[in-house]
TORGUBA-633582 format. One record per residue (C-alpha): chain; residue number from 1; x, y, z. Coordinates in Angstrom, 3 decimals, always signed. Example, Ala and Ser with C-alpha at 12.3 -4.5 7.8 and 13.67 -1.06 7.14 Angstrom:
BEGIN
SITE unit pos       px       py       pz
SITE    A   1  +12.300   -4.500   +7.800
SITE    A   2  +13.670   -1.060   +7.140
***
This chain:
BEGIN
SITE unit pos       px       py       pz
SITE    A   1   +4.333  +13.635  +25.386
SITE    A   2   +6.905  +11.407  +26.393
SITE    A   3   +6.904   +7.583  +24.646
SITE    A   4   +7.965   +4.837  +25.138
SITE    A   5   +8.048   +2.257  +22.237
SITE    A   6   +9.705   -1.238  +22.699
SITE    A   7  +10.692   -3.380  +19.321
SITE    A   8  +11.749   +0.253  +18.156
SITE    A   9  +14.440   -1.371  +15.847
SITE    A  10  +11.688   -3.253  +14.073
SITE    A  11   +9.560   -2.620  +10.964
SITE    A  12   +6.834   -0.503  +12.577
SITE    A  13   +9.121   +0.834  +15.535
SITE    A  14  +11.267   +2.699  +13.237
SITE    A  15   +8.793   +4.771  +11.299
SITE    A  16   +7.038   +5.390  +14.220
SITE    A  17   +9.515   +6.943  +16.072
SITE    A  18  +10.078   +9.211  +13.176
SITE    A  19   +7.252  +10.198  +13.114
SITE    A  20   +6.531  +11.162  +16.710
SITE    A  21   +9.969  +12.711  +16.660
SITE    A  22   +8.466  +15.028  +14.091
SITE    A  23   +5.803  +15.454  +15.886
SITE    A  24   +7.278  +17.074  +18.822
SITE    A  25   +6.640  +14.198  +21.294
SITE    A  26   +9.998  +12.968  +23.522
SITE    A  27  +10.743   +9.211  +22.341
SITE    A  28  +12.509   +6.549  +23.997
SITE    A  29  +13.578   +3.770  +22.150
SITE    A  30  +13.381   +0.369  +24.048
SITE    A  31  +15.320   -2.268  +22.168
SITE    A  32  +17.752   -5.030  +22.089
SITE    A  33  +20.115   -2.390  +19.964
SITE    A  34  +20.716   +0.914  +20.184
SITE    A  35  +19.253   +2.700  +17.025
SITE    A  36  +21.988   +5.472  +17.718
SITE    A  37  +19.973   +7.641  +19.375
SITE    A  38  +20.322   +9.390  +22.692
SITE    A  39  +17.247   +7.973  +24.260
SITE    A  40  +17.840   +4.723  +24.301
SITE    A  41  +16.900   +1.645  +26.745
SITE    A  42  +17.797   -1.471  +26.366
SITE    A  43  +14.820   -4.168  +26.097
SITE    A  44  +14.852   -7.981  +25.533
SITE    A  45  +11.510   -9.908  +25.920
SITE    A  46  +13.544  -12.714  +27.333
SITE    A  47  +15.165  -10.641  +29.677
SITE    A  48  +11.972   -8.457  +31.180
SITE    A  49  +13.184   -7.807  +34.319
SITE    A  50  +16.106   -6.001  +33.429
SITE    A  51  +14.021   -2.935  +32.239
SITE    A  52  +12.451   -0.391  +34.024
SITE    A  53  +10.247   +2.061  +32.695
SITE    A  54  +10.816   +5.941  +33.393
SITE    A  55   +8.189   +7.730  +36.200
SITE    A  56   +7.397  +10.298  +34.210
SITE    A  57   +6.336   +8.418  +30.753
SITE    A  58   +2.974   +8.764  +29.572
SITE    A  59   +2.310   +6.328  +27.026
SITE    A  60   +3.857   +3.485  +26.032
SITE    A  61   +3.319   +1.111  +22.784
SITE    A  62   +4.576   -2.404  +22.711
SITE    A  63   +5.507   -3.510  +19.781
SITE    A  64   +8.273   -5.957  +20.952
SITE    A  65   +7.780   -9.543  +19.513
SITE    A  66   +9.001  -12.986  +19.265
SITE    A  67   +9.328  -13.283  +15.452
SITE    A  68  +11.493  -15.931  +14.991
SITE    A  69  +11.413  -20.223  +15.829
SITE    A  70  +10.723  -20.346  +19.604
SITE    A  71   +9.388  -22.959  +21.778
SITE    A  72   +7.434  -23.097  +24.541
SITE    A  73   +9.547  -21.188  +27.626
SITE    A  74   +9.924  -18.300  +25.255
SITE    A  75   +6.055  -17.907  +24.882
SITE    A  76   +5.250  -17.641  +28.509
SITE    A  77   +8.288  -15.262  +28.148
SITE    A  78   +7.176  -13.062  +25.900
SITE    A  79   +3.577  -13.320  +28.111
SITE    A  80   +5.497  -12.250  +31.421
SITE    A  81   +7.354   -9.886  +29.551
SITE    A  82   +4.488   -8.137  +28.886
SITE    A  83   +2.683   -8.852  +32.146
SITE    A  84   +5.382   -7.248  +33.770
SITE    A  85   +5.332   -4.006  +31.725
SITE    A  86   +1.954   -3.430  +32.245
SITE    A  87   +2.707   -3.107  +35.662
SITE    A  88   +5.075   -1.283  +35.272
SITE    A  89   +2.678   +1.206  +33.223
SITE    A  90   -0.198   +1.215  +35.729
SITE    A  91   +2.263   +2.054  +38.566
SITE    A  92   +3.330   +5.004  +36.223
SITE    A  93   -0.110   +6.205  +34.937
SITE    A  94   +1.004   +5.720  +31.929
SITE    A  95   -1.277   +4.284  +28.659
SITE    A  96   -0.504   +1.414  +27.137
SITE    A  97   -0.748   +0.317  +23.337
SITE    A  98   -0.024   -3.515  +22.551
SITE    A  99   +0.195   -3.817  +18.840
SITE    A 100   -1.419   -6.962  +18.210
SITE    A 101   -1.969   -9.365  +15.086
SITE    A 102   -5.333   -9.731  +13.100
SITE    A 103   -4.194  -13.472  +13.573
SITE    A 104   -4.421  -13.168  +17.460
SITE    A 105   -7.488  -15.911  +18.846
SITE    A 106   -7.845  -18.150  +21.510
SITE    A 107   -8.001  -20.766  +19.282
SITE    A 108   -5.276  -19.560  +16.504
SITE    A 109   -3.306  -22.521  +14.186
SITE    A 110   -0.127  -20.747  +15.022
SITE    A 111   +1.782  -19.928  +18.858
SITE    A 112   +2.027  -16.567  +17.558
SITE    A 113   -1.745  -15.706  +17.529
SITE    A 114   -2.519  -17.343  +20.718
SITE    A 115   +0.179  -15.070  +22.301
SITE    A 116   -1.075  -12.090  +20.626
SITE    A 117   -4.744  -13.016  +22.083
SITE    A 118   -3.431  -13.768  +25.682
SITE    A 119   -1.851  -10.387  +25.664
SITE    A 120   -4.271   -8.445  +24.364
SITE    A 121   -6.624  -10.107  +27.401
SITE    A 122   -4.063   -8.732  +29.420
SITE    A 123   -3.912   -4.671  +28.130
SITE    A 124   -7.749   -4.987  +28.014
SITE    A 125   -7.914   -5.776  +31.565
SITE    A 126   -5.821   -3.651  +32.649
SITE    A 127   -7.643   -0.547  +30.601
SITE    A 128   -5.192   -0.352  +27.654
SITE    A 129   -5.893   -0.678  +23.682
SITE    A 130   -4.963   -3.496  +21.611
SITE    A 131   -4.094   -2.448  +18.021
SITE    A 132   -5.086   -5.591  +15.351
SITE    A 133   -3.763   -4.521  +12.296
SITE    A 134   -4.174   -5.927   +8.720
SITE    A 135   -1.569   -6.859   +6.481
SITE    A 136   +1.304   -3.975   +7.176
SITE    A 137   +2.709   -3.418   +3.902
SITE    A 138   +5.097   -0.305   +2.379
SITE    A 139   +8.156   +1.961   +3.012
SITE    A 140  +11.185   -0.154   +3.685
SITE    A 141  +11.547   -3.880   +2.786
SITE    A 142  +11.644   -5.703   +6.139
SITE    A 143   +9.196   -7.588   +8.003
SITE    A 144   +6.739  -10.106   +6.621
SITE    A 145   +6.545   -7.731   +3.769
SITE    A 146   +9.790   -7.764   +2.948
SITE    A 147   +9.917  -11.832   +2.952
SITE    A 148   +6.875  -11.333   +0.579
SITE    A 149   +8.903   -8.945   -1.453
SITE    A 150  +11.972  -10.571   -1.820
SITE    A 151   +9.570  -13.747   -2.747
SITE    A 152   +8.094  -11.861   -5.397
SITE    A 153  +11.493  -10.539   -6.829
SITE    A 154  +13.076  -13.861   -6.758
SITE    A 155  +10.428  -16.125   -7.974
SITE    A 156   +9.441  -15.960  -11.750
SITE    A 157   +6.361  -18.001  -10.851
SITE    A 158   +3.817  -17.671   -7.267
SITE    A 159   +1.294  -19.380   -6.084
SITE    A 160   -2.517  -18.770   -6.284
SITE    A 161   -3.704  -19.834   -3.538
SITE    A 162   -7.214  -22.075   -3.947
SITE    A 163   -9.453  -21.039   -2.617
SITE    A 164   -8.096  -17.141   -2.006
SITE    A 165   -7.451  -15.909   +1.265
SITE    A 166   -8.656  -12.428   +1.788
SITE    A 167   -6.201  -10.087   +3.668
SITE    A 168   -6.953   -6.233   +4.869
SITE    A 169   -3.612   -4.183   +3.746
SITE    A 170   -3.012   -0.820   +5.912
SITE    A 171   +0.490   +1.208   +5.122
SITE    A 172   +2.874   +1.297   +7.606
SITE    A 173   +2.623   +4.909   +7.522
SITE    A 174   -0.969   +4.508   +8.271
SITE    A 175   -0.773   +2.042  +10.836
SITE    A 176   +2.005   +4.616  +12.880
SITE    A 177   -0.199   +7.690  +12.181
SITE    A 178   -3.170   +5.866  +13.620
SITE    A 179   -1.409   +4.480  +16.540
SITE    A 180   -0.096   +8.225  +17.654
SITE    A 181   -3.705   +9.260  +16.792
SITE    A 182   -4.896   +6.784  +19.494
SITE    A 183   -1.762   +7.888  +22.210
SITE    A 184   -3.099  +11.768  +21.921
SITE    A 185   -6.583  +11.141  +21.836
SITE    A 186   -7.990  +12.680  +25.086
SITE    A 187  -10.577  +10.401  +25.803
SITE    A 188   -9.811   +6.691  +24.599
SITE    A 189  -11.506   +3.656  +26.054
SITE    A 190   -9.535   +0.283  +26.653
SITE    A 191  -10.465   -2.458  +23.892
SITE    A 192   -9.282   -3.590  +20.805
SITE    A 193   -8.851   -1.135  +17.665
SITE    A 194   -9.084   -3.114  +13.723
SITE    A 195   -7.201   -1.197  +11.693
SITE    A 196   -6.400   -2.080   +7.886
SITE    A 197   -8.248   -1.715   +4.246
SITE    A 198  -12.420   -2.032   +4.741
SITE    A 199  -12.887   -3.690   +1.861
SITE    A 200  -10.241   -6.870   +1.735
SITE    A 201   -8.604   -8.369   -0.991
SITE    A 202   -7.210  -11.543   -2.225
SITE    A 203   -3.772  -12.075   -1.220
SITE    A 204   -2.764  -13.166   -4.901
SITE    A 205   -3.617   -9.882   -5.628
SITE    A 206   -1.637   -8.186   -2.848
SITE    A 207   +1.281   -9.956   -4.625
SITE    A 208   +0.433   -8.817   -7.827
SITE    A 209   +0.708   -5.585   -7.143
SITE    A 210   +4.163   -6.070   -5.419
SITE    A 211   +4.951   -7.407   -8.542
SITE    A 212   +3.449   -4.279  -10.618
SITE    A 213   +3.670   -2.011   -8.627
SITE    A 214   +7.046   -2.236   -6.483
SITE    A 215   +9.369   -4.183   -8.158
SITE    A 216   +8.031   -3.228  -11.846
SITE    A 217   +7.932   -7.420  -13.575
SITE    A 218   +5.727  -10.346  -14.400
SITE    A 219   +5.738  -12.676  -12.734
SITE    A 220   +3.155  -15.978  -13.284
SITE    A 221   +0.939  -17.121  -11.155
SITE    A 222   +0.029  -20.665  -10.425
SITE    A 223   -3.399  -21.931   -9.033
SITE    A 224   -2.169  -24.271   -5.614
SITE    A 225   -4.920  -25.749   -3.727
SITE    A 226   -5.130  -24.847   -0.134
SITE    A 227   -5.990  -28.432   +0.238
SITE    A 228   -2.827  -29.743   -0.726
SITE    A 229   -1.386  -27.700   +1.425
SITE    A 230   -2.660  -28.883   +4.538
SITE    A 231   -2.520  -32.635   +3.226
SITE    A 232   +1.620  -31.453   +3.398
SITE    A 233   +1.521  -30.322   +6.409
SITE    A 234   -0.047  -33.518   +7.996
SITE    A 235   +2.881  -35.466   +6.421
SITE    A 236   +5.683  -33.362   +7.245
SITE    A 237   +4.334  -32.666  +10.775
SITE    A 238   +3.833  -29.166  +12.535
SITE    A 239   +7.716  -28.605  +13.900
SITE    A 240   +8.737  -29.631  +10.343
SITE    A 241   +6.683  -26.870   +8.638
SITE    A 242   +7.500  -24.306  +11.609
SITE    A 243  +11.096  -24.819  +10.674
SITE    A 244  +10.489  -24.287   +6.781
SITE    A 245   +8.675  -20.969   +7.940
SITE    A 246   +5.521  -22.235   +6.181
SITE    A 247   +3.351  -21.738   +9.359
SITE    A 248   +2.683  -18.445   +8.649
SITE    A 249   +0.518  -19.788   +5.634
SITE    A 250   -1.727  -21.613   +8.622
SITE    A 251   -2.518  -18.027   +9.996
SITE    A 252   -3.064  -16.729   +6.403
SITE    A 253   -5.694  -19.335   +5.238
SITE    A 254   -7.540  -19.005   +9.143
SITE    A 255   -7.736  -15.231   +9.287
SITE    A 256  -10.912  -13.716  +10.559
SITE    A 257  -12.591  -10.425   +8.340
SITE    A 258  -11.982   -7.745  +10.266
SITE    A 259  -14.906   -4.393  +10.572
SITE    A 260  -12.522   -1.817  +10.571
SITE    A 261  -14.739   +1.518   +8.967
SITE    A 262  -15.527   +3.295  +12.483
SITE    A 263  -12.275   +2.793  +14.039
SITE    A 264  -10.356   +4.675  +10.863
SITE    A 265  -13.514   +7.653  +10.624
SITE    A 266  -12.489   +7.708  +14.509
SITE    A 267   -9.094   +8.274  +13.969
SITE    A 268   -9.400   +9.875  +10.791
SITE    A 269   -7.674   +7.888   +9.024
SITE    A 270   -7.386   +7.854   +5.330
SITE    A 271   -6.101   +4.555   +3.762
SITE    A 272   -3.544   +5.340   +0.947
SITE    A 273   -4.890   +3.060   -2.462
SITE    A 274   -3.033   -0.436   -2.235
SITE    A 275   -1.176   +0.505   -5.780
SITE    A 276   -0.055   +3.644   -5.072
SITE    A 277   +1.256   +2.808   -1.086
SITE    A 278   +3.725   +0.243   -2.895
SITE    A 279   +5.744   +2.815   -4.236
SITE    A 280   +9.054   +3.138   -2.343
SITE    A 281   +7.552   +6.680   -1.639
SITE    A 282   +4.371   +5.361   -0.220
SITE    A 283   +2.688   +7.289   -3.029
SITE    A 284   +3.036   +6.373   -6.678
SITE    A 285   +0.633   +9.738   -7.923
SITE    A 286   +3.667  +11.332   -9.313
SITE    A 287   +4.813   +8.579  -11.238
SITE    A 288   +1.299   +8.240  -12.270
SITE    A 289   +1.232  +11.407  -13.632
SITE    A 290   +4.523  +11.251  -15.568
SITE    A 291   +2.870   +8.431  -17.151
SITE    A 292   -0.073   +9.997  -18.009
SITE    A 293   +2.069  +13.237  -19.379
SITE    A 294   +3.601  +10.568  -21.781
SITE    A 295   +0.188   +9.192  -23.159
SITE    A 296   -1.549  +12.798  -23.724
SITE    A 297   +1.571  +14.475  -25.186
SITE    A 298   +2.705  +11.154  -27.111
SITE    A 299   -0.303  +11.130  -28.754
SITE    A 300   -0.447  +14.570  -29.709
SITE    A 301   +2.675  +15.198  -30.965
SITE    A 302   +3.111  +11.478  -32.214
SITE    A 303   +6.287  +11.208  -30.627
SITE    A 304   +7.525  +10.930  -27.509
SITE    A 305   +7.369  +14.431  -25.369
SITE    A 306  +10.637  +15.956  -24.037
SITE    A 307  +11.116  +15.804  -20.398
SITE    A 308  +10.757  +19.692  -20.258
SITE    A 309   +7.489  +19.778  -22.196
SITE    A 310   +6.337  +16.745  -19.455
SITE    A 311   +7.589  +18.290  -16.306
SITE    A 312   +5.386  +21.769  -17.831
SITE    A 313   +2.213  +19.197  -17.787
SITE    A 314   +2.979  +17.850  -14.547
SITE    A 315   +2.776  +21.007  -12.793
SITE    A 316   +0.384  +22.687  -14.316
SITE    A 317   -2.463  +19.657  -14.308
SITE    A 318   -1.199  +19.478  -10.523
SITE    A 319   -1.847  +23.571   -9.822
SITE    A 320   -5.144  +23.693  -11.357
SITE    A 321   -6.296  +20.055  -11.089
SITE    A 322   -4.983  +18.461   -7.874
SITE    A 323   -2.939  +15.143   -8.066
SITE    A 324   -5.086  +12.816   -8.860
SITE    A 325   -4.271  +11.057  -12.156
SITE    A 326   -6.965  +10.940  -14.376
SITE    A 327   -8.220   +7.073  -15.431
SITE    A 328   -7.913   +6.004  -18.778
SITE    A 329   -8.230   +2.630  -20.182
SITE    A 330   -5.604   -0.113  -19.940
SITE    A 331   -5.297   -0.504  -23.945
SITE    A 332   -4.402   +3.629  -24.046
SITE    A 333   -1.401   +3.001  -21.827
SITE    A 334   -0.320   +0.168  -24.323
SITE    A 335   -1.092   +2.104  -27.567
SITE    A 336   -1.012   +6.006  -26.948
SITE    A 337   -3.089   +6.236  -30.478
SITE    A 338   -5.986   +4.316  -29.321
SITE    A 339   -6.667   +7.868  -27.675
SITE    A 340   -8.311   +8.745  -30.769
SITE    A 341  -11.300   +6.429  -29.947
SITE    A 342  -11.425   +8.582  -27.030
SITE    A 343  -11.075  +12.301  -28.733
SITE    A 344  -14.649  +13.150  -29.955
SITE    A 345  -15.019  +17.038  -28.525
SITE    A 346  -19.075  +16.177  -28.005
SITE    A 347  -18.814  +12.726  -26.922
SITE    A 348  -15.669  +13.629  -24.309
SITE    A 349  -17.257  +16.599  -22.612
SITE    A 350  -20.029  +14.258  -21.520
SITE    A 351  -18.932  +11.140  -20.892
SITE    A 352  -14.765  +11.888  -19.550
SITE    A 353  -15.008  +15.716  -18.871
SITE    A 354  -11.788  +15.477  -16.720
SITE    A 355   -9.629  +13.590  -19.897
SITE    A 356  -11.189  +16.087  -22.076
SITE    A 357   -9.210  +18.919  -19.811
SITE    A 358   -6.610  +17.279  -19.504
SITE    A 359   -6.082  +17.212  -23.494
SITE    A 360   -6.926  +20.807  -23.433
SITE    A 361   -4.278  +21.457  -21.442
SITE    A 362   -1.749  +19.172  -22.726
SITE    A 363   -2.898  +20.695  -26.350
SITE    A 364   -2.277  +23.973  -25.326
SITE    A 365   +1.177  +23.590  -23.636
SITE    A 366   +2.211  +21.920  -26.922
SITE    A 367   +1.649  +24.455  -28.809
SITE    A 368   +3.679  +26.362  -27.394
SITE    A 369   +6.383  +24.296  -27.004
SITE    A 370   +9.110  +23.292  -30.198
SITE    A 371   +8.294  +20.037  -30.186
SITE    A 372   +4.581  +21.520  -30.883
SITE    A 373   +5.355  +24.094  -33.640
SITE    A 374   +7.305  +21.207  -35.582
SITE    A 375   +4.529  +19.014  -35.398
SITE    A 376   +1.621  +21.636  -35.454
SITE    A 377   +3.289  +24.291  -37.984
SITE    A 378   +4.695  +22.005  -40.063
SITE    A 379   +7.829  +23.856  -39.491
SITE    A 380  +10.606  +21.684  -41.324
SITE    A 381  +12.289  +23.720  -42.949
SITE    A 382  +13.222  +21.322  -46.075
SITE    A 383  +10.092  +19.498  -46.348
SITE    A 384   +8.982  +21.953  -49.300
SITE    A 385   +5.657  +22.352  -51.227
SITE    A 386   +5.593  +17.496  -51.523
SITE    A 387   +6.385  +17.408  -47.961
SITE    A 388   +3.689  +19.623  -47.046
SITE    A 389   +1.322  +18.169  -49.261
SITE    A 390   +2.272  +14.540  -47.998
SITE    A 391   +1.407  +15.628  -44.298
SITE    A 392   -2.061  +17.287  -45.139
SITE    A 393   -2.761  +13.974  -47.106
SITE    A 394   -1.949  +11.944  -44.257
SITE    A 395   -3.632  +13.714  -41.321
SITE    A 396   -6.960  +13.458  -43.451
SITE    A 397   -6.452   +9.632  -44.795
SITE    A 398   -6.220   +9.185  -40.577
SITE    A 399   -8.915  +11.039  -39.333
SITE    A 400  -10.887   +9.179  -42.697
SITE    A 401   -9.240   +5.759  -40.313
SITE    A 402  -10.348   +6.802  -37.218
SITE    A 403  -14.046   +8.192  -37.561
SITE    A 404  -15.744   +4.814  -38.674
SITE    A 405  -13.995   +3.183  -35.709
SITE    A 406  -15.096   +5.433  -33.162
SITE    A 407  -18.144   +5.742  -34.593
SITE    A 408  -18.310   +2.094  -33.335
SITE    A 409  -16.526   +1.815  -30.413
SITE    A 410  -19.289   +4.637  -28.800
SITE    A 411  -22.042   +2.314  -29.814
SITE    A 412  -20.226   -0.867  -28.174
SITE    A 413  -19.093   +0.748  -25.350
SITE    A 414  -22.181   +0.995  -23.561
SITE    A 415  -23.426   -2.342  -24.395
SITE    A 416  -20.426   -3.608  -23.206
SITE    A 417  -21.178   -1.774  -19.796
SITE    A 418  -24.653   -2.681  -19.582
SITE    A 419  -23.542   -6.476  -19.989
SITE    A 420  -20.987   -6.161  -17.148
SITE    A 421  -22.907   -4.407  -14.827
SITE    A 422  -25.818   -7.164  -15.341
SITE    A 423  -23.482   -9.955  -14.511
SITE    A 424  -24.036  -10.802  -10.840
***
C-alpha cells in the first residue's frame, strides 16, 4: 500500500514508518524536515495549502500536531489544516487515520484536547478512524515521554500526585503496529479506536518504573495534593502556567477511563508488560533472565556464576522453557540464600513447579561446569583431609540453620496469603 504519514519526524511518525517500510508498504514522509529519505513531502500545519497529496495514495495517517505554546490563529490552523487534508483524501479515495489524544473532549481544560475532539468530529464525518491512545511510552526518549524521562533522571525527588491520576500506557511499538493493523484491515468502519493498557495505573507508578526500570535509580517520591495545584494555578493565571508547561498536568488530572479490551482483541493486539516495554529494547525478558541466571547459580555455587556458565542457563531455560522469567520473591533478588526457604524438593514440586525446574536445570549445568566441580567435588587441591572435613561440617551446621526456618516460613506463608487475599 502506499502511505502517507504527516508529523513523520515526530515520536510516533518515525517508528511507524519503519515499520511499514518493513512491511513492504510504499511510505511517504510528510514533514516540516526531510528525514533523508527519498519520499519525502514537505508539510507544515501552518502552511496547509502548500501540500498536495499524491492520486494514487491509499491511506493516510495524520499524526501532525501543534505541540508547542500557540495561540488562538494557530488552532483554527491546525483545524483547517486538517479540514483541508481530508479533502484532499476523499477526492483521492484514500483512508484516513487522525491520531488523536485520550485528552481530546468538547469540554477539555487544555486547547490541545478541544482540537483533538474537533478533529476527530471531522475524520468521523467524513468516514475515517480516530485513534485515542493512552499514555505512549518506550523506544526512544522524545515526546511527552521523554520530558517525563529526563524529569525522572534529573530529579532526586517527584511528586505523588493526591489523589492519583490513573493513565492507560500502550508502547509505541504497539500503538504503530495497531495503527497499520487498522490501515490493512479490509473492512474498517469510521469511529474512534481506544487503544492503551485495559487495566490503568497510577501515574506515580508509571514514573516509578521509569525510574526502575529505564534509567536503573531511586528516586523519592513526595505526596503533592492535586488541590494545591489548582489553588496555583488560579493565582498564577492560565497563560502563566501554559508558559511554565504545567498545563499538561490539567489534562492529566481530567482524563477520562478509557474501554479499550475489544478494540486490541480486534486488532490483535498484545500489550507488552509496562516493566518490561521500558527497556531501551522495548523488552526487558532478557535482562530478566540474566538476573534470574545470577540468583539460581549464585546460590548454588555460593558465588557468583561466570558469564559462560550464565549465558549456558540462558539458552537452555529459553530452548526448553520459553522466555518468560520465572517469579520469585523480592527478598530472593536481595539475598540469593533466602532461596533455601524456597528449596524443599516436596514442598517446590507443588507449590513453584516452574522454580523447581529451573533449579534442576541450573543444578545440572553446574555440575558440569568448573565452577561446579570446585564447589560440588570439593576439588581444591590443597585443602587436605581439615579442609575437607571443615566443608562437610559446614554444609550440615547450614542445612541444621535452614530446616527449622523453613519449617516455619511454609506454615506462615499461607496465613500470610489468606490474610491478604481477605483484605478488601
Amino acid at each position: 500500500m502506499k502511505i502517507v504519514v504527516t508529523g513523520a519526524n515526530g515520536y510516533i511518525g518515525r517508528r511507524l514508518v519503519d515499520l511499514a517500510v518493513n512491511q513492504g508498504h510504499q511510505v511517504i514522509a510528510a514533514s516540516r524536515q526531510s528525514l533523508g529519505r527519498d519520499a519525502w513531502l514537505s508539510y507544515d500545519l501552518l502552511d496547509p495549502q502548500a501540500f498536495l497529496l499524491p492520486v494514487d495514495t491509499d491511506a493516510i495517517i495524520h499524526l501532525a500536531a501543534q505541540t508547542g505554546l500557540a495561540d488562538a490563529a494557530d488552532d483554527e490552523l491546525e483545524v483547517g489544516a486538517a479540514t483541508d487534508l481530508l479533502a484532499q483524501a476523499m477526492a483521492c479515495g484514500s483512508r484516513v487515520l487522525f491520531v488523536s489524544s485520550q485528552s481530546a473532549s468538547v469540554d477539555a481544560p487544555t486547547s490541545y484536547g478541544r482540537i483533538k475532539w474537533r478533529i476527530e468530529q471531522r475524520v468521523v464525518a467524513a468516514g475515517g478512524i480516530a485513534i485515542r491512545p493512552g499514555q505512549v511510552y518506550g523506544g526512544d526518549e522524545r515526546g511527552l515521554f521523554g520530558t517525563l524521562t529526563q524529569s525522572v533522571r534529573r530529579l532526586p525527588v517527584l511528586p505523588a500526585f493526591v489523589p492519583a491520576p490513573l493513565i492507560q500506557p500502550i508502547h509505541v511499538d504497539d500503538l504503530v503496529l495497531g495503527l497499520l493493523q487498522l490501515v490493512t484491515a479490509a473492512e474498517i468502519l469510521p469511529g474512534v479506536v481506544q487503544l492503551g493498557a485495559e487495566k490503568p495505573v497510577t501515574f506515580t507508578r508509571f514514573l516509578r518504573q521509569i525510574s526502575k526500570q529505564r534509567i536503573r535509580r531511586f528516586r523519592l517520591f513526595f505526596p503533592v495534593p492535586v488541590v494545591v495545584l489548582k489553588a496555583a494555578r488560579r493565582l498564577a493565571g492560565a497563560r502563566t502556567w501554559q508558559r511554565l508547561g504545567l498545563d499538561r498536568l490539567d489534562s492529566l488530572f481530567a482524563l477520562q477511563p478509557m474501554s479499550t479490551s475489544a478494540d486490541l482483541q480486534r486488532l490483535q493486539i498484545e500489550m507488552r508488560p509496562l516493566a518490561s516495554g521500558m527497556h531501551p529494547s522495548g523488552d526487558a525478558r532478557r535482562r530478566w533472565m540474566l538476573q534470574e541466571g545470577r540468583l539460581v547459580l549464585r546460590y548454588l555455587l555460593k558465588r557468583p556464576p561466570g558469564s559462560m556458565l550464565l549465558r549456558r542457563y540462558v539458552r537452555a531455560v529459553v530452548a526448553l522453557r520459553g522466555e518468560q522469567p520465572c517469579r520469585l520473591p523480592w527478598w530472593v533478588a536481595r539475598w540469593p540464600a533466602t532461596l533455601a526457604l524456597l528449596d524443599d524438593p516436596k514442598r517446590l514440586i507443588k507449590r513453584m513447579p516452574e522454580l523447581a525446574t529451573r533449579l534442576d536445570m541450573a543444578l545440572m549445568l553446574a555440575e558440569a561446569s568448573t565452577e561446579g566441580a570446585e564447589r560440588f567435588l570439593a576439588g581444591q587441591p590443597h585443602g587436605g583431609g581439615l579442609g575437607n572435613l571443615l566443608v562437610m561440617s559446614g554444609a550440615v551446621v547450614t542445612e541444621v540453620i535452614w530446616r527449622p526456618i523453613r519449617w516455619v516460613y511454609a506454615i506462615l506463608k499461607p496465613v500470610a496469603v489468606s490474610n491478604q487475599e481477605a483484605r478488601p
